[in-house]
C-alpha positions in Angstrom: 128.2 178.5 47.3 130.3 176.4 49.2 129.9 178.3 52.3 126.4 178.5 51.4 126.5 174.3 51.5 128.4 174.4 54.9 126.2 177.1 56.5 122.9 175.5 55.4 123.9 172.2 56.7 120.3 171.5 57.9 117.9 172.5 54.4 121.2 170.6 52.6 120.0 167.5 54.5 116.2 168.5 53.7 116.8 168.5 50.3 118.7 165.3 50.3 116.2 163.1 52.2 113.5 164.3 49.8 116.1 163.2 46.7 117.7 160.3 48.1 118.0 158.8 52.0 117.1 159.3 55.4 118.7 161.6 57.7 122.4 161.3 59.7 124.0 161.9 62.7 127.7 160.8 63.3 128.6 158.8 66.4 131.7 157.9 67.8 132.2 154.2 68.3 135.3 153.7 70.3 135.9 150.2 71.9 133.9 149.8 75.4 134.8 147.5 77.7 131.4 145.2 78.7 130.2 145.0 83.1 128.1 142.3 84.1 124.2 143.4 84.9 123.5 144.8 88.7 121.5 147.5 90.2 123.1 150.6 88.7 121.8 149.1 85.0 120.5 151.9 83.1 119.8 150.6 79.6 120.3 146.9 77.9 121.6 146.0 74.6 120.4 143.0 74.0 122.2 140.6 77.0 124.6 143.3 77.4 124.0 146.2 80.3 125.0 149.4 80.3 125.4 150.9 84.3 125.5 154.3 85.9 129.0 153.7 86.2 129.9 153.9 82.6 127.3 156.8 81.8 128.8 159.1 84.5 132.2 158.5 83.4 131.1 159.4 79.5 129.4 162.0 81.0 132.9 163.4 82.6 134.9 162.5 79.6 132.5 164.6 77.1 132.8 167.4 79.8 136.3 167.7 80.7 137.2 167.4 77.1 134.6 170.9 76.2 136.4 172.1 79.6 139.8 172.1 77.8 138.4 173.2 74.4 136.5 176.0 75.8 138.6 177.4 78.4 137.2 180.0 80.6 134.4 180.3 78.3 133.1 176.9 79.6 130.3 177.2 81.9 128.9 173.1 82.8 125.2 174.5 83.7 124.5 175.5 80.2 126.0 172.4 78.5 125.0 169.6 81.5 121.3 169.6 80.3 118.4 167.3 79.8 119.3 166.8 76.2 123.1 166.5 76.5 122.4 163.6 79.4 120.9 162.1 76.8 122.8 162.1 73.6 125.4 160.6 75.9 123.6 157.4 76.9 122.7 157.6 73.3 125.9 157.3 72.1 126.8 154.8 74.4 124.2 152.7 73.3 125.5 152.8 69.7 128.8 151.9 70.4 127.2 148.8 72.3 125.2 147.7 69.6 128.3 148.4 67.2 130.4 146.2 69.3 128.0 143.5 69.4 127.8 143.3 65.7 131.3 143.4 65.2 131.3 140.2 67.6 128.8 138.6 65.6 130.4 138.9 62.5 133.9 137.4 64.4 135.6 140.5 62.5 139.3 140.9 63.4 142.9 143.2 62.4 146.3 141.3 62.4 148.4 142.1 65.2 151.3 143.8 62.8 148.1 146.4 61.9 147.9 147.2 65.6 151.5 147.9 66.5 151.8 150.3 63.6 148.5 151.6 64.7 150.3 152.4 68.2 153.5 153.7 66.6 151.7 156.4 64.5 149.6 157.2 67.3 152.4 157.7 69.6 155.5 159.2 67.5 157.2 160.6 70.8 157.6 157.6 72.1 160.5 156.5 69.9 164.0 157.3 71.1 166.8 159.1 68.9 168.2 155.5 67.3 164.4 154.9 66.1 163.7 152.0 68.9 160.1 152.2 70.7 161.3 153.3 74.0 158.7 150.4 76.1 159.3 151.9 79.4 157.9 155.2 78.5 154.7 153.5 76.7 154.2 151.2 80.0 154.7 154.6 82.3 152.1 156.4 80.3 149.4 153.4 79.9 149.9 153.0 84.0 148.9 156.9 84.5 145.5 156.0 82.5 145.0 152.8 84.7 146.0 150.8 81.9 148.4 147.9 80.7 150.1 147.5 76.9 147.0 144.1 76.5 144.5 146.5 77.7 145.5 149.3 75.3 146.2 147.0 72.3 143.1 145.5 72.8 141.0 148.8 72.7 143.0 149.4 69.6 142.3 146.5 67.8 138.7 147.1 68.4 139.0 150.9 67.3 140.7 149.3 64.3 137.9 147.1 63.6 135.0 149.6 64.1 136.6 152.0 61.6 136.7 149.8 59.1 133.3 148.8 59.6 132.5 153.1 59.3 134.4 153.1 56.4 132.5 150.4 54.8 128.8 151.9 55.7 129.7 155.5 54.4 131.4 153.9 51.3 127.3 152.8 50.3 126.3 156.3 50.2 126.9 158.1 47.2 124.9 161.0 45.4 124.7 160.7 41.7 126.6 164.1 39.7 122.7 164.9 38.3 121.5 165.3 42.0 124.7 167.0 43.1 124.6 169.8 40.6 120.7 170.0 40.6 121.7 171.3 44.4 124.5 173.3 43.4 122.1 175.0 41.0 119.8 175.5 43.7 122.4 177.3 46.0 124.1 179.4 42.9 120.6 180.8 41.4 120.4 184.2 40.6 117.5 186.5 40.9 117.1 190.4 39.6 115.7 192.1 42.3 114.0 195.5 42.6 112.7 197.2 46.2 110.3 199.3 47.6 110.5 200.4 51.1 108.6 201.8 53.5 110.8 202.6 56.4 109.2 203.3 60.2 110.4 206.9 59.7 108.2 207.6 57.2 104.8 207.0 59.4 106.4 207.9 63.1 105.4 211.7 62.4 102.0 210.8 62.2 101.6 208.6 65.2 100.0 209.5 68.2 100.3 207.5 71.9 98.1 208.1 74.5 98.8 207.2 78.0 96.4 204.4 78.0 98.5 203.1 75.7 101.4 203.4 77.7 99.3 201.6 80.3 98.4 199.3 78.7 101.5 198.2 77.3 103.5 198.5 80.9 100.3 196.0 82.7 101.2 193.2 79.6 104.6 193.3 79.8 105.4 193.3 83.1 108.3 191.0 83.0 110.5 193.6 80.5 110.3 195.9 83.7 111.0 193.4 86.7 114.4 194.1 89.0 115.2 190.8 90.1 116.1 190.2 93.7 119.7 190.6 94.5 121.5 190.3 97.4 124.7 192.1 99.0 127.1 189.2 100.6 130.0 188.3 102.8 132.2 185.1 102.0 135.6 183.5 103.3 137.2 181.2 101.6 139.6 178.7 102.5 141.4 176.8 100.1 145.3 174.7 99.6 146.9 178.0 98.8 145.8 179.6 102.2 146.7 176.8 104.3 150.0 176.7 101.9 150.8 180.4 102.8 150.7 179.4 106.7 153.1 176.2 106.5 156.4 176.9 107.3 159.6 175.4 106.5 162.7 175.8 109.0 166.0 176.0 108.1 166.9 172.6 109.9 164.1 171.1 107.4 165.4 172.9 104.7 169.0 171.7 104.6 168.0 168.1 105.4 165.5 168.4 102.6 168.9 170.0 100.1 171.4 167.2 101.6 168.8 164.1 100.7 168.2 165.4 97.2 171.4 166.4 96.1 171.2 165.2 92.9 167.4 167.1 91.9 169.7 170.2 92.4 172.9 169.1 90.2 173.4 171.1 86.9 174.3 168.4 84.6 177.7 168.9 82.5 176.9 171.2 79.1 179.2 170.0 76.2 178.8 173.0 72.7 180.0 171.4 69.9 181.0 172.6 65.9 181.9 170.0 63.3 182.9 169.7 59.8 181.0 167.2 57.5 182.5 165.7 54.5 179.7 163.2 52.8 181.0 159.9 52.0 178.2 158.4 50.5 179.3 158.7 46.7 183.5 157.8 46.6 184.3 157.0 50.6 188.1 157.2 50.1 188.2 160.1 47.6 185.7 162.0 50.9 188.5 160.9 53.2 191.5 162.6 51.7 189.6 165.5 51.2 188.8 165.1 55.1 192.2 165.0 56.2 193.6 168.3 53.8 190.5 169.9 55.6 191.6 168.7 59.0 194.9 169.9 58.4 193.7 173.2 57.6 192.1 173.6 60.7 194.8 172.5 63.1 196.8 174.8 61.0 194.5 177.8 61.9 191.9 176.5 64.7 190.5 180.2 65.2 189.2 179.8 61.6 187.1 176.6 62.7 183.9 178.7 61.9 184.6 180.3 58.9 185.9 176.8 57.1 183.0 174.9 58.4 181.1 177.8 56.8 183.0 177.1 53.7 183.5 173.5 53.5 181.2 171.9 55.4 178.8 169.3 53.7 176.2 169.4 56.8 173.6 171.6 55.5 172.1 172.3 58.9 174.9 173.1 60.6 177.6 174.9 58.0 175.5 178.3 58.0 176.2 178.8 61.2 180.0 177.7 61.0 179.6 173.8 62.2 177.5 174.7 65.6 175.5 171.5 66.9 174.4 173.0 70.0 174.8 171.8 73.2 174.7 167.7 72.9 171.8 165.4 74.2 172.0 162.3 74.9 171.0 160.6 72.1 171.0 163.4 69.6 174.2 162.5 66.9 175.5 159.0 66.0 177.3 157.4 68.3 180.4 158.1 67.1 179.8 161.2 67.0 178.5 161.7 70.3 181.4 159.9 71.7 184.1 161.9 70.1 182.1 165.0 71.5 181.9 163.5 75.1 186.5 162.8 75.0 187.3 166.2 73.9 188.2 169.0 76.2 187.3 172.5 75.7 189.1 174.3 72.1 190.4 170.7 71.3 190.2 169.4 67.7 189.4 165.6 66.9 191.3 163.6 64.7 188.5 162.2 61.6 185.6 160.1 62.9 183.5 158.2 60.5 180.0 157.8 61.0 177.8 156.4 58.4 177.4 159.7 56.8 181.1 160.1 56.1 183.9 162.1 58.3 183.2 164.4 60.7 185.7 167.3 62.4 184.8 168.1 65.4 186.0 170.9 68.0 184.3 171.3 71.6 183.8 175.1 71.9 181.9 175.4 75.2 182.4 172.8 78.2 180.3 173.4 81.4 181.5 170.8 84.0 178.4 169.3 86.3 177.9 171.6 89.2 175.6 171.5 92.7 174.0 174.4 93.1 174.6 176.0 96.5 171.7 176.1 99.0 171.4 179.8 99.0 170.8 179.7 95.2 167.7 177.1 95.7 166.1 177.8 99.4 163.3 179.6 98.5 162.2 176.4 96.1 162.8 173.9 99.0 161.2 176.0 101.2 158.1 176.0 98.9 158.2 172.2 98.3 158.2 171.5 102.2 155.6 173.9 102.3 153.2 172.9 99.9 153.7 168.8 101.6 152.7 170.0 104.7 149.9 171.9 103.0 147.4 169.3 103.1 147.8 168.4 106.9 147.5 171.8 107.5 144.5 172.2 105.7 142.3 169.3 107.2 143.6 170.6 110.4 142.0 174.2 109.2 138.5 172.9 107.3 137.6 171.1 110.7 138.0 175.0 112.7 136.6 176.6 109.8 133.9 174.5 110.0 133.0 174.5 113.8 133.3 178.4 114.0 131.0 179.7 111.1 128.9 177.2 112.7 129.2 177.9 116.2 129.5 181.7 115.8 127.0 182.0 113.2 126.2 185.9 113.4 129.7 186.8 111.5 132.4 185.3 109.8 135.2 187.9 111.2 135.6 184.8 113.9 136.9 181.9 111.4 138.4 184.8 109.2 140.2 186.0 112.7 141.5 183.0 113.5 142.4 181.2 110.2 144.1 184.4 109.1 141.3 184.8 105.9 140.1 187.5 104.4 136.5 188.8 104.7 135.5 189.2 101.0 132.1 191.9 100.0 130.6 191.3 96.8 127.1 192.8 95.7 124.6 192.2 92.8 124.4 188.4 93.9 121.1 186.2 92.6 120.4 182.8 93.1 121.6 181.3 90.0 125.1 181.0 88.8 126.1 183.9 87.0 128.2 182.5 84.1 129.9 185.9 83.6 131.7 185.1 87.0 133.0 182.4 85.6 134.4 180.3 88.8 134.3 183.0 91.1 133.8 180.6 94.9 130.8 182.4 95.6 128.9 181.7 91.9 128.7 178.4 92.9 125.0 176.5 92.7 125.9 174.5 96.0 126.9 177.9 97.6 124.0 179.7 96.8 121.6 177.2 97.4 123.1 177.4 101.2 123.1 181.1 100.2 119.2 181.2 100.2 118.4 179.0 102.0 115.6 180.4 104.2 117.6 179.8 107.5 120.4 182.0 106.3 118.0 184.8 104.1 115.8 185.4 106.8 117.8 185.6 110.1 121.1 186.8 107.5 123.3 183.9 109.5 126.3 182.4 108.1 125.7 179.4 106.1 127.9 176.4 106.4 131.3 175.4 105.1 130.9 174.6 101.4 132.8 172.5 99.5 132.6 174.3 95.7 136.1 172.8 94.3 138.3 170.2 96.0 140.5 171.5 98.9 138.3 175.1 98.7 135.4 175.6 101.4 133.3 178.9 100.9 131.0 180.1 103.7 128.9 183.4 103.6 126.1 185.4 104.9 123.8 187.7 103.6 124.1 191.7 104.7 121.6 193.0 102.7 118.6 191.8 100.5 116.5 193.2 97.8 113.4 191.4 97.2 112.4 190.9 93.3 110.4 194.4 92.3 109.4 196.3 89.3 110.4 199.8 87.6 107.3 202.8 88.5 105.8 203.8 85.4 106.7 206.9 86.0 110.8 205.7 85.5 110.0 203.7 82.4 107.2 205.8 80.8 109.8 207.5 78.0 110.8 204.4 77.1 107.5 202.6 76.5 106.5 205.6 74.6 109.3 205.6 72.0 108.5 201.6 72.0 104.8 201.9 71.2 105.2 204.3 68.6 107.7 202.4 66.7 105.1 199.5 66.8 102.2 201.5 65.4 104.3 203.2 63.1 105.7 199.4 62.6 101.8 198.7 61.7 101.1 201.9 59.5 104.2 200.9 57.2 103.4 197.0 57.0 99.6 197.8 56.4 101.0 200.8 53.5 103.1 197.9 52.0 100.6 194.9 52.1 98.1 197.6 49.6 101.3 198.1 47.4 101.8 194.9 47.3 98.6 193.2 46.3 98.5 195.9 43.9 101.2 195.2 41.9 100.6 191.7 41.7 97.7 192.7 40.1 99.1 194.9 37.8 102.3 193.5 37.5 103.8 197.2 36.6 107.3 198.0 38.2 106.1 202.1 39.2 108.2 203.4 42.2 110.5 200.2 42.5 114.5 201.2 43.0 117.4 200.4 40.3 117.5 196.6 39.6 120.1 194.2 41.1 120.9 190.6 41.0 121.2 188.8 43.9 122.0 185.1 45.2 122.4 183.4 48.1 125.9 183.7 48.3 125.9 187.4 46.9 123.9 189.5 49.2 124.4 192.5 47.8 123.6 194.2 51.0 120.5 192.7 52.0 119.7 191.2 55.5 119.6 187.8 56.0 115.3 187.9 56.4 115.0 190.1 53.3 117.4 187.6 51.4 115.5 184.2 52.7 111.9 185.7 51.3 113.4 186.5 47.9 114.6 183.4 47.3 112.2 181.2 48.8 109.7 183.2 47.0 107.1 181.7 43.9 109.1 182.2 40.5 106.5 180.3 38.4 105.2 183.1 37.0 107.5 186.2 36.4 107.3 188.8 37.5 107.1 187.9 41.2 106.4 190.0 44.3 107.1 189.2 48.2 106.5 191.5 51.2 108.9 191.2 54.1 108.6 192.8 57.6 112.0 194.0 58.8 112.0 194.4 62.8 113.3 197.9 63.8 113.0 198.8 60.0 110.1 199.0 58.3 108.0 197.1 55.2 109.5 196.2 52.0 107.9 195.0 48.7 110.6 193.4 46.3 110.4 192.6 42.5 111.6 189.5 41.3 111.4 190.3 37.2 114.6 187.1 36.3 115.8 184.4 37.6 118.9 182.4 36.2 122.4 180.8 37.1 125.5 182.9 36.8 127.1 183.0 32.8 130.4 181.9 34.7 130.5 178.3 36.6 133.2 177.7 39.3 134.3 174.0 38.3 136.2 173.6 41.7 133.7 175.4 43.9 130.9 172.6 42.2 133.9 170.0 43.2 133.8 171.1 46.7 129.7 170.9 47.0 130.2 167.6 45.7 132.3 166.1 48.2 130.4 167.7 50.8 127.3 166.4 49.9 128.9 162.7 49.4 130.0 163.3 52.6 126.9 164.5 54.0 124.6 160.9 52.2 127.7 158.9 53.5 126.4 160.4 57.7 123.2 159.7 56.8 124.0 155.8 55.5 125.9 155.7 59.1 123.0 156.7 61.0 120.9 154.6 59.0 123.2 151.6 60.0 123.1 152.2 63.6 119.8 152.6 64.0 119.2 148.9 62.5 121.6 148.0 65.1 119.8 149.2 67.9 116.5 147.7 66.6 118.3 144.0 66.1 120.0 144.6 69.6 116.6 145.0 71.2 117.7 148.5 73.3 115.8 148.5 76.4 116.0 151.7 78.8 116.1 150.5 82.6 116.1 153.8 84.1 116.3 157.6 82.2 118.6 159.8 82.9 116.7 162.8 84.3 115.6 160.2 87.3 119.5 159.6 87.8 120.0 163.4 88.0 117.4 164.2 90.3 118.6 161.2 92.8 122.0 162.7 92.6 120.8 166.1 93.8 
C-alpha cells in the first residue's frame, strides 16, 4: 500500500481535497535580493519588481542544476519549454510575496542561530584544532561574488522563511478516521474471475481486402512518411585545436621551471608509529607504565610493531602496530606533531604527554623535500605554456576560419587546409536537434538553422562560422539532400495487412465480449469464468495495469459485479467481481507510513494554500509573459 500511496500521488490528492483541503504544490522560498523598477520589469509584487535579469538567472540556476543531476542524459530543448519558463517566474513570484510578508510581520533569528546555521552548513571549513578557518569561508564566498554580510544575510532570511514553512505545514493535519478510511481504500481486496477473448481466437476468420489496405495507408499517411534528411560536411574549431598548434620552446620551458620552482617541490614525507598509554583514569600510575613500556622498546626497537600491537591503548592505530601514516599538518596534537617533526629516521622519543596521556613515538619513513628535475616535469610545463597561449591563438584562428568558409564558400577543405582541421562526414541529419547525439557540434539548433537555411540547402554552400559552445565554431555544408517522402504501398502493404486484421479481429473479440457481458449481468451466473483469485492494488496477481484499474474502479454496490476491458494488442476480457473485503491481516507500520505521507501530503497543500493568499494580498501584476521574452531573444 505504501507504494501504492507514493505512486498514486495525484488520486491521493483527489481524494484528499474531496475529504479535507485544497490542493499543493511545494515552492522553494530562498532569500531574494530586491532591484529597483526599470524596463526589463516583468512582473510586480505589490511595489516590488521582478526584471528579466533575475528570471534569466533562475532560469540558468534551475538548468545548470538538472544539467549536473542528469548528466549526459540532459537534453535543455525538452526541459526549456513554455511551461517550465513559467513555473520559474512562478516561483519567483512566491518567494517575493513570501519575503514581503516576512517584512511585514518584522520577523527575525538571533545572530548566534545564524553562525551555527553557517557552521553546519559548512563542516569543511573547520581546521584540525576545531577553529572556523575565515580565510577559506571569505575565499569561497568571493568565487560566488559574495561577502560573509551578504551570505549571513541570505541566511538569516532562509532561516526566517523556514520557520515560517514549518509553521504553515504544522496547520495541516488529517484526522486517523480519514487516514485509514484511505488506507482502506488502497488495501481493498476483490475475488476476481476472467473471461477472455484473445485476438487469436477471431484472426482465422478475418478477411482484408485491398481496399482496405487502401484505405488504411490514404488515412494514415503520417505512420509511412520518411522525413527529409540530409548528408553533411562540418569543421570544427574549438580551444583544444588551437591548444594542439601552440607550442612551447625549451627557452620558455626552463624559464617557466626556474620561476616556479616551488609548484614543482615534493614536500618532506615524515611516517610515523606510536605507542598510546591513556591517562585519563590514574595519570601517574599511566606514566610508569609508559616508561617500563618505553624501556622495552629501546631495549628491542625492531619489536616497535609488535608491542604497539600488544600494548598500545590507541585503538585506531595498535592493529596495525602504532602506524599514523604519513603526518599532516594539523593532523595529531601538537605535541605530538612536534615530537614527529624532531625525530630522525628509526629514532625513538622519550614520553610526550598530550592530553590523552603518553605517547611513544618512532619515525619509520623520512622523505626529505626534493625539486623534481625538469626532465621529470617538461611535458606538464610544456602543456601549461601551451594551453596560455591557447586563447591568443584561437582568436587569431576564429577570425581565418571565419573569412575562409566565407570567402571560399563552395568547400570547407580551404579553412580545414589551412587551420590544420579535420573535414568531418556525417549522414541521417534533420533539422531539429537530435537528442540521441547528445552535444555532438553539429546537433546544434543554431547550427542547423544555418544548416537549412535556404541559401546553404539550395545552392549546398558553406554556412557560416557558428558559435555552438564557447571557444568552438562549427561550419558545414550540405552534400546531399533527401526531401521529406513516403513509403510505396507496395513496400508497406504486408505490414498494413497484418495491422488491419488485428484491428478487425480486435472488433470481432470486443463485440463477442460486450454480448457476454451484458449477458451475465443479466443472469448473474458465473458459466465459462476461470479459477477465482483475489486481487488488490498492491497485489496484481499478474494482471496489467488497464485490467487492474477497471476492476477496482468498478461498481461493487451490488455483488456480483461485471466490467469489460479492452486490452490493446490482446484481446476482450469480461471479469467477475463476486467479494470484496480488506485483508484478515493489517500491517500496523505500513498504515504508519500512509499516515505520515498523507500528513505530509495536507501539510503541501496548507503551503500552497498560504502562498496563494500571498500573491492575492501582494497584488501580482504580470508586466510582460515570458513566451514574449523568448521570442525577443531568438
Amino acid at each position: 500500500m505504501f507504494d501504492f500511496v507514493r505512486t498514486h500521488q495525484k488520486l491521493m490528492q483527489i481524494i484528499l481535497a474531496l475529504l479535507i483541503v485544497p490542493s499543493f504544490v511545494l515552492v522553494g522560498v530562498g532569500g531574494v535580493q530586491l532591484f529597483g523598477e526599470n524596463a526589463n520589469t516583468i512582473a510586480k509584487v505589490g511595489d516590488h519588481p521582478v526584471s528579466q535579469q533575475e528570471w534569466e538567472g533562475a532560469m540558468r540556476n534551475q538548468l545548470d542544476n538538472m544539467r549536473q543531476q542528469l548528466g549526459k542524459q540532459f537534453d535543455q530543448k525538452q526541459i526549456d519549454t513554455p511551461e517550465f519558463r513559467q513555473r520559474v517566474l512562478d516561483q519567483l513570484i512566491a518567494q517575493r510575496a513570501l519575503n514581503a510578508e516576512v517584512r511585514n510581520a518584522h520577523l527575525t533569528v538571533g545572530g548566534d542561530k545564524v553562525q551555527k546555521a553557517v557552521a553546519e552548513r559548512f563542516p569543511t571549513l573547520f581546521k584540525a584544532d576545531g577553529s572556523f578557518d575565515k580565510e577559506a569561508y571569505v575565499q569561497m564566498l568571493t568565487a560566488q561574488g559574495m561577502n560573509a554580510n551578504m551570505h549571513q544575510q541570505q541566511i538569516h532570511d532562509q532561516l526566517i522563511l523556514e520557520q515560517v514553512a514549518i509553521g504553515v505545514e504544522g496547520s495541516g493535519f488529517v484526522p486517523r478516521t480519514v487516514s485509514k478510511s484511505i488506507s482502506d481504500f488502497g488495501a481493498q481486496e476483490r475475488e476476481v474471475q476472467e473471461l477472455a477473448f484473445p485476438i487469436s481466437q477471431f484472426l482465422p476468420n478475418v478477411k482484408v481486402t485491398d481496399e482496405m489496405v487502401k484505405a488504411f495507408y490514404e488515412k494514415n499517411g503520417k505512420l509511412f512518411e520518411i522525413p527529409e534528411s540530409a548528408k553533411i560536411e562540418y569543421v570544427v574549431l574549438n580551444a583544444d585545436a588551437a591548444t594542439a598548434q601552440a607550442n612551447a620552446s625549451d627557452e620558455e620551458i626552463a624559464a617557466y621551471y626556474k620561476g616556479n620552482d616551488k609548484r614543482f617541490t615534493e614536500q618532506e614525507a615524515r611516517r610515523s608509529s606510536h605507542i598510546l598509554v591513556l591517562g585519563d583514569k590514574d595519570k601517574a600510575a599511566a606514566k610508569v607504565k609508559a616508561e617500563a613500556i618505553l624501556a622495552e622498546v629501546r631495549k628491542n626497537p625492531a619489536d616497535f610493531a609488535k608491542i604497539a600491537k600488544a600494548k598500545s591503548e590507541d585503538p585506531g592505530s595498535a592493529e596495525k602496530g602504532g602506524d599514523l601514516g604519513i603526518l599532516e599538518k594539523g593532523a595529531f596534537v601538537k605535541p605530538v606533531e612536534n615530537a614527529i617533526l624532531k625525530l630522525k629516521q628509526g629514532e625513538i622519543s622519550d614520553l610526550v604527554e598530550s592530553d590523552y596521556g603518553y605517547h611513544i613515538i618512532t619515525l619509520t619513513e623520512l622523505k626529505p623535500a626534493r625539486l623534481k628535475p625538469l626532465d621529470e616535469v617538461k611535458d606538464e610545463i610544456a602543456a601549461e605554456i601551451k594551453k596560455a597561449k591557447a586563447g591568443k591563438l584561437y582568436s587569431e584562428m576564429s577570425e581565418q576560419f571565419s573569412d575562409i568558409v566565407y570567402s571560399q564558400f563552395e568547400s570547407l577543405k580551404p579553412a580545414a587546409d589551412k587551420l590544420k582541421l579535420k573535414v568531418e562526414t556525417v549522414e541521417g541529419v534533420s533539422r531539429q536537434p537530435n537528442p540521441i547525439l547528445g552535444a555532438a557540434p553539429f546537433n546544434n539548433a543554431k547550427f542547423l538553422t544555418a544548416l537549412f537555411s535556404d541559401e546553404a540547402l539550395k545552392n549546398k554552400r558553406n554556412t557560416e562560422a557558428v558559435e555552438v559552445a564557447p571557444q568552438t565554431l562549427v561550419a558545414g555544408r550540405i552534400v546531399e539532400f533527401k526531401p521529406a517522402s513516403k513509403k510505396p504501398l507496395a513496400e508497406v502493404e504486408a505490414a498494413i495487412k497484418q495491422r488491419v486484421a488485428v484491428e478487425e479481429a480486435m472488433k470481432e473479440a470486443k463485440k463477442a465480449g460486450e454480448e457476454k457481458l451484458a449477458a451475465a449481468k443479466k443472469s448473474g451466473d458465473a458459466t465459462g469464468f476461470g479459477e477465482a483469485k483475489t486481487v488488490s492494488r498492491g497485489k496484481p496477481e499478474g494482471m496489467s495495469r488497464d485490467v487492474l484499474t477497471a476492476v477496482m474502479k468498478a461498481d461493487v454496490s451490488k455483488l456480483p459485479a461485471y466490467v469489460g476491458v479492452e486490452v490493446p494488442g490482446g484481446g476482450y476480457g469480461v471479469y467477475r467481481i463476486g467479494k470484496v473485503g480488506q485483508p484478515a491481516e493489517q500491517d500496523k507500520d505500513r498504515r504508519e507510513q500512509e499516515a505520515l505521507q498523507i500528513n505530509q501530503i495536507v501539510a503541501q497543500q496548507e503551503m500552497n494554500g498560504y502562498i496563494d493568499a500571498l500573491k492575492q494580498k501582494a497584488k501580482v501584476k504580470i508586466i510582460r509573459s515570458v513566451d514574449s521574452i523568448k521570442k525577443q531573444a531568438e
